[in-house]
C-alpha positions as CSV (number, residue, x, y, z in Angstrom):
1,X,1.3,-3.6,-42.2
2,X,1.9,-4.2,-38.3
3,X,1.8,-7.4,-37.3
4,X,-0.9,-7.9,-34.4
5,X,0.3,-8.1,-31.2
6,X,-2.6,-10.5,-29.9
7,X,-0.6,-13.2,-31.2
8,X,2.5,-15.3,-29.9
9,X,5.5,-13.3,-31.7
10,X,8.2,-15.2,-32.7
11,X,11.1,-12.2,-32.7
12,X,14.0,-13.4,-31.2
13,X,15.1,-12.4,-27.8
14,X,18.1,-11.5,-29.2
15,X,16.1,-8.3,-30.9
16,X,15.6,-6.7,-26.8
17,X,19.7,-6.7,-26.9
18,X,19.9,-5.4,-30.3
19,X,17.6,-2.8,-29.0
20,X,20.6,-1.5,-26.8
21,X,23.1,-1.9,-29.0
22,X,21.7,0.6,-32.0
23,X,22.1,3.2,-29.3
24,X,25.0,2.7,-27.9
25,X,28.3,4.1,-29.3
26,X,31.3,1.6,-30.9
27,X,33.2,0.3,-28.2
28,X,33.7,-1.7,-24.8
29,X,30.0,-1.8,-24.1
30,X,28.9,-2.4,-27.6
31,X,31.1,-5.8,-26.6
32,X,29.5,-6.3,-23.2
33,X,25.9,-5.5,-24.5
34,X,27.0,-8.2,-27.1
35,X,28.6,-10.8,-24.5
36,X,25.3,-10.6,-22.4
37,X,23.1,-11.0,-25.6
38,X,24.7,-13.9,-26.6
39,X,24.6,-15.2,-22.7
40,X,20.6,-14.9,-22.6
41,X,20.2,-16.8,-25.7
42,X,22.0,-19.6,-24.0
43,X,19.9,-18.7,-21.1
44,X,16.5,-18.1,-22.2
45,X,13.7,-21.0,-23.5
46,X,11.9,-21.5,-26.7
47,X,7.9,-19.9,-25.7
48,X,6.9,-19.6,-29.4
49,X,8.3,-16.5,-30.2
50,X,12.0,-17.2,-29.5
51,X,13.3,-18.7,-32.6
52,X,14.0,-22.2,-32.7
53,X,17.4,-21.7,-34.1
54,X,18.3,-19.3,-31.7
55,X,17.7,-21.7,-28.6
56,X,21.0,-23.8,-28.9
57,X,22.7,-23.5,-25.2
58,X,25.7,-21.4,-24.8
59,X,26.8,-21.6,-21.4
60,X,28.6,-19.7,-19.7
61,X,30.4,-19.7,-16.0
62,X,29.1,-17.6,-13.5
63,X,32.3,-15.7,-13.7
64,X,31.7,-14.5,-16.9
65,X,27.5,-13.4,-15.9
66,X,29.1,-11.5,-12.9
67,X,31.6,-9.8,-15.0
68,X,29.3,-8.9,-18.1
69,X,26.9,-7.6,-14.7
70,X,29.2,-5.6,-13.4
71,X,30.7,-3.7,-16.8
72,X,26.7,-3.7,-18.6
73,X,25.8,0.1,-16.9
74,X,22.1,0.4,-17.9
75,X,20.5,3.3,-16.7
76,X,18.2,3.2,-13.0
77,X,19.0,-0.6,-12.4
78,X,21.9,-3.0,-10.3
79,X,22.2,-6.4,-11.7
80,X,23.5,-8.4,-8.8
81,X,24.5,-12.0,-9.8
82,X,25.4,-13.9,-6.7
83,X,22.5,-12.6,-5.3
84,X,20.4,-13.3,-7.9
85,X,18.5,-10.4,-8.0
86,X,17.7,-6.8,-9.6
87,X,17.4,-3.8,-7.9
88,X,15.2,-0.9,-9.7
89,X,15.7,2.5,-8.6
90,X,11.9,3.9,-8.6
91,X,10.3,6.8,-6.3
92,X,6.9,6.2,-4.4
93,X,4.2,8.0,-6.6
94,X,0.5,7.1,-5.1
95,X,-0.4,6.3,-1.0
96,X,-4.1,6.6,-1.6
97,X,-6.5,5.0,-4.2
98,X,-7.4,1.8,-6.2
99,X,-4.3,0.0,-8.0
100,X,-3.8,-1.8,-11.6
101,X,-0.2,-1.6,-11.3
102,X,2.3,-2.4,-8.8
103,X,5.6,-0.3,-11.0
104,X,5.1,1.7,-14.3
105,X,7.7,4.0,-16.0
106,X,7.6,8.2,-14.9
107,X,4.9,9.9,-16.7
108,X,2.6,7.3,-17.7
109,X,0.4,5.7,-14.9
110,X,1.6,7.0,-11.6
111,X,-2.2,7.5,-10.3
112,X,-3.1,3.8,-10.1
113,X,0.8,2.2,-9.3
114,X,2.6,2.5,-6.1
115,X,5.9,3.4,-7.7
116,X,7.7,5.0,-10.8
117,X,11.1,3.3,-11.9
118,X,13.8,4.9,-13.8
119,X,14.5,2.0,-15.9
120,X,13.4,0.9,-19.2
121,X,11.5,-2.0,-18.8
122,X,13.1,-3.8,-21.4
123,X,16.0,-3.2,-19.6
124,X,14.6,-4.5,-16.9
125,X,14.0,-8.1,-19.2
126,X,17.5,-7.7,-19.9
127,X,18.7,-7.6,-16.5
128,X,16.6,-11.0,-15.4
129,X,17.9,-12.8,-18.5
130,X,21.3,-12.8,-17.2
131,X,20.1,-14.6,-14.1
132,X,19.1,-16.9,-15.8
133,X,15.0,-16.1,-15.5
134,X,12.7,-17.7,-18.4
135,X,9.9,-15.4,-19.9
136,X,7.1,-16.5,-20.7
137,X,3.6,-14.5,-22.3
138,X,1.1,-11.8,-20.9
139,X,-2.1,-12.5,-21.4
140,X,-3.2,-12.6,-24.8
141,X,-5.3,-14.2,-27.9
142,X,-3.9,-16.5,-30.8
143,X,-5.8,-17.0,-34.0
144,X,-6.1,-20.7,-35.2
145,X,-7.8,-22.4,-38.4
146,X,-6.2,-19.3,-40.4
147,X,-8.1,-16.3,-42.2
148,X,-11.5,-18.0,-41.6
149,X,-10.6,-19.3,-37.6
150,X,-11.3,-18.4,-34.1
151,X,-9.5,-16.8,-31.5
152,X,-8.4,-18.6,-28.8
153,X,-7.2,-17.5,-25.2
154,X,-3.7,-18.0,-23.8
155,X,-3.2,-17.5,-20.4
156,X,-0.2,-15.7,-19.2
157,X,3.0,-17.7,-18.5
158,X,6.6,-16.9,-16.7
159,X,8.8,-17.9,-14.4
160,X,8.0,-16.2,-10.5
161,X,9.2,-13.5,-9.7
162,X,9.3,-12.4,-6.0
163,X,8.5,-8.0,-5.7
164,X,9.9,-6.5,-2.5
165,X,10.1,-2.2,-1.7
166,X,13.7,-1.7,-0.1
167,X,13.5,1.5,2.2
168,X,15.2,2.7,5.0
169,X,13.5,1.8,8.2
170,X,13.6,4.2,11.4
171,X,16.7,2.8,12.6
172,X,18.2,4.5,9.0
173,X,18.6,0.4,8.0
174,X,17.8,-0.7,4.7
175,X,14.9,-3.4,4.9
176,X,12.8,-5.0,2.3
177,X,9.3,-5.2,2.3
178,X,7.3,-7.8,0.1
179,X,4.8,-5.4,-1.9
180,X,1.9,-7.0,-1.2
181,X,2.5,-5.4,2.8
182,X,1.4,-2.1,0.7
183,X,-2.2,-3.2,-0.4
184,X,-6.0,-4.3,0.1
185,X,-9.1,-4.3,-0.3
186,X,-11.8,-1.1,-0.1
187,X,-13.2,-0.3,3.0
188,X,-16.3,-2.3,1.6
189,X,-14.0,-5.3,1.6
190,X,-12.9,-5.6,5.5
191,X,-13.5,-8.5,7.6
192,X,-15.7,-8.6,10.8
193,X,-14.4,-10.6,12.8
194,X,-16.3,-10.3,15.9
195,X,-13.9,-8.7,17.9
196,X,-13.3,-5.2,18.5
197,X,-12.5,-3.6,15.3
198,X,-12.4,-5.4,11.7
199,X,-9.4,-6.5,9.4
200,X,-8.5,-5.2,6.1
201,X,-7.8,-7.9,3.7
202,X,-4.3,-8.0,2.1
203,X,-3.2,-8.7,-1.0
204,X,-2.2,-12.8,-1.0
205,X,0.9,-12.6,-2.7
206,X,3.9,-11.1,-3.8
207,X,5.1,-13.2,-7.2
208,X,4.6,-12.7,-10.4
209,X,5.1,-14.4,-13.8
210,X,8.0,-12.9,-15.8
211,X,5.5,-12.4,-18.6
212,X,7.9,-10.5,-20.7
213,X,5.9,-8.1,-22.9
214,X,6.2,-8.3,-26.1
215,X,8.2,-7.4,-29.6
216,X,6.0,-5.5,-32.3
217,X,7.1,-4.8,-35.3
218,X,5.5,-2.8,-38.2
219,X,6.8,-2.7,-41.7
220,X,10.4,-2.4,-41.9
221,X,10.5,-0.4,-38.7
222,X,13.0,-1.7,-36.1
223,X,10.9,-4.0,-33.5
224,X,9.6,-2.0,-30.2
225,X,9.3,-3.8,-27.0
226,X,6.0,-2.9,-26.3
227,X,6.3,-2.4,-22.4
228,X,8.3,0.4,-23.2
229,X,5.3,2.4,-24.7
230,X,2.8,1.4,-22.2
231,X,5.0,1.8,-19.2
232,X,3.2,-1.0,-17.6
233,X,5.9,-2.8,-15.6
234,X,4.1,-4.8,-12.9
235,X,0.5,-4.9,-13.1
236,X,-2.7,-6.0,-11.1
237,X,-5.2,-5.5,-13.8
238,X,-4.5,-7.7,-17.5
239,X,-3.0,-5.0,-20.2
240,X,-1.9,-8.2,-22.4
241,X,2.0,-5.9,-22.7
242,X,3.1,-6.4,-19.4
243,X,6.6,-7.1,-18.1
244,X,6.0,-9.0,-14.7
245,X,1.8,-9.9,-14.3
246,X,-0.6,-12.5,-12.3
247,X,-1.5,-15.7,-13.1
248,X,-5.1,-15.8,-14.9
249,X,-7.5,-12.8,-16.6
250,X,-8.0,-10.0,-14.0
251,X,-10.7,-7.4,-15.4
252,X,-13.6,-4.8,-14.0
253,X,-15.9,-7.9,-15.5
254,X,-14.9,-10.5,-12.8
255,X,-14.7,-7.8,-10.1
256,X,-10.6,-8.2,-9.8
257,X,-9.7,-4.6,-9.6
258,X,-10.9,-4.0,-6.0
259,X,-7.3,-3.9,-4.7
260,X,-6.2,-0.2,-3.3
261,X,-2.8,1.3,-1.3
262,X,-2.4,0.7,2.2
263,X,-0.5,3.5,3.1
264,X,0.7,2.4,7.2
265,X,4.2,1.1,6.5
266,X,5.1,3.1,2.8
267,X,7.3,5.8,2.6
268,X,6.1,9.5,1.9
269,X,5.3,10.2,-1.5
270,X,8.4,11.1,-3.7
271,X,10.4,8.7,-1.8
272,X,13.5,7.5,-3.2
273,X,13.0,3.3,-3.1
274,X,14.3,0.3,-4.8
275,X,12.2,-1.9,-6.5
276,X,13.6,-5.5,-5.9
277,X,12.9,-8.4,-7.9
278,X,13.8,-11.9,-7.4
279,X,13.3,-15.0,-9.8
280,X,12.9,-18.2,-8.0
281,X,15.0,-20.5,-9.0
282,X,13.6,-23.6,-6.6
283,X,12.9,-27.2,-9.0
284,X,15.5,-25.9,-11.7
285,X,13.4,-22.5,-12.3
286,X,9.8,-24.7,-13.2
287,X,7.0,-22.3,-14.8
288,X,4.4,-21.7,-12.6
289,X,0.8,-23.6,-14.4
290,X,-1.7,-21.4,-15.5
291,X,-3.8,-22.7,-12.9
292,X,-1.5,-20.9,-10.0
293,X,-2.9,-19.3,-7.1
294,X,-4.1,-15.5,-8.2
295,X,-5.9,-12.9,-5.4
296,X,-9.8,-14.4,-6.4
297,X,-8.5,-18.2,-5.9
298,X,-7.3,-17.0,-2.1
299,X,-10.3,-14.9,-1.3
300,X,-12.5,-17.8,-2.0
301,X,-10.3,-20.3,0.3
């Protein structure tokens, strides 16, 4: 029987490392895969469905993270240490219509996200482990009082992570772009503001919670990371399986999926582009509240 995956899962985070290392050959990366699992454990924060026994600190010198980095080759992504940042290879897949994703995987949801990575996400949750980045929870629903309880709602949880696009500009320089420069509202959304033309309204922000997906496990089965299914890597809209996702519920019901692509400054479709993410580490890497600032809270201002 699967376990459901509206509750808090208590796999380890150790299981997203194992996930590399059943396909992975014997030898030197087997070790590193290892080294980096070990590394995140030390790294990572008991949310509920980290194991408790599996949250004893083993640190490790920034050396070491650099050097496990640089020798841990997984497929469409640069781990960059002493910047503290990932880099995502992904291609620019939609420049017109309404968005619930910011990033999925190729060949799932390229009409509604504004780029495709190569990368697996949980890859991806690898990569921001070793820099040290805490996940939290998407969006989802926790059953209390046992068989004959309720279901209660748990807002999503991470630590922020700051999205930029990184694109050649017309000079032929690299340049990075929050995302939120590439959308707005509809047309039925822009502001008047007296003058001579009206102003589109932008997107507010351009961090998101390090939601993590999550583990589900059926049976005996090996555990699957279920972002890697879904292909929903960044997202707009509430899936409950995202990796990176806002802060609060954002549904058709409450009128939060109005956002769409503004095209002016992104690349042609099919554009090669790196997908930048940065976890801020400001206050010793706090977790942003539920109660954080999401696209409604600013409209309303």
């Amino acid at each position: 029987m699967a376990e459901s995956i509206t509750e808090p899962h208590r796999f380890p985070i150790l299981m997203i490392f194992e996930l590399l290392l059943r396909k992975q050959p014997a030898g030197p990366f087997r070790s590193i895969v290892r080294f980096v699992s070990t590394l995140a454990v030390g790294l990572t924060v008991s949310i509920g469905w980290i194991a408790a026994e599996e949250t004893e600190p083993r640190t490790k010198d920034a050396g070491d993270a650099a050097k496990a980095a640089k020798e841990l080759k997984l497929p469409g992504l640069e781990i960059d240490v002493a910047g503290r940042q990932v880099d995502v290879d992904a291609t620019v897949c939609l420049r017109e219509g309404f968005l619930e994703l910011l990033a999925c995987t190729k060949q799932t949801k390229e009409h509604e996200s504004i780029v495709a990575v190569e990368a697996k996400p949980s890859h991806i949750h690898a990569a921001l482990l070793l820099l040290g980045a805490k996940p939290g929870n998407p969006a989802i629903q926790k059953r209390v009082g046992g068989i004959d309880g309720h279901w209660v709602d748990i807002a999503p949880r991470g630590q922020e992570i700051e999205v930029y696009l990184v694109f050649k500009d017309e000079k032929g320089e690299m340049k990075e772009h929050p995302v939120n420069e590439f959308i707005s509202r509809g047309p039925e959304d822009v502001v008047d503001d007296g003058g001579e033309g009206a102003e589109q309204v932008k997107f507010p922000t351009h961090s998101f919670l390090f939601a993590g997906s999550h583990l589900y496990k059926e049976g005996d089965a090996p555990p699957q990371y279920l972002c890697d299914q879904s292909g929903n890597v960044i997202s707009i809209s509430t899936f409950g399986d995202e990796l990176l996702c806002l802060p609060g519920v954002h549904a058709k019901d409450n009128g939060s999926l109005v956002w769409e692509v503004d095209p002016t400054h992104l690349p042609p479709l099919d554009t090669k582009v790196i997908l930048r993410l940065k976890p801020k580490f400001e206050e010793e890497a706090e977790e942003k509240a539920p109660d954080a600032e999401t696209p409604e809270a600013a409209e309303g201002e």
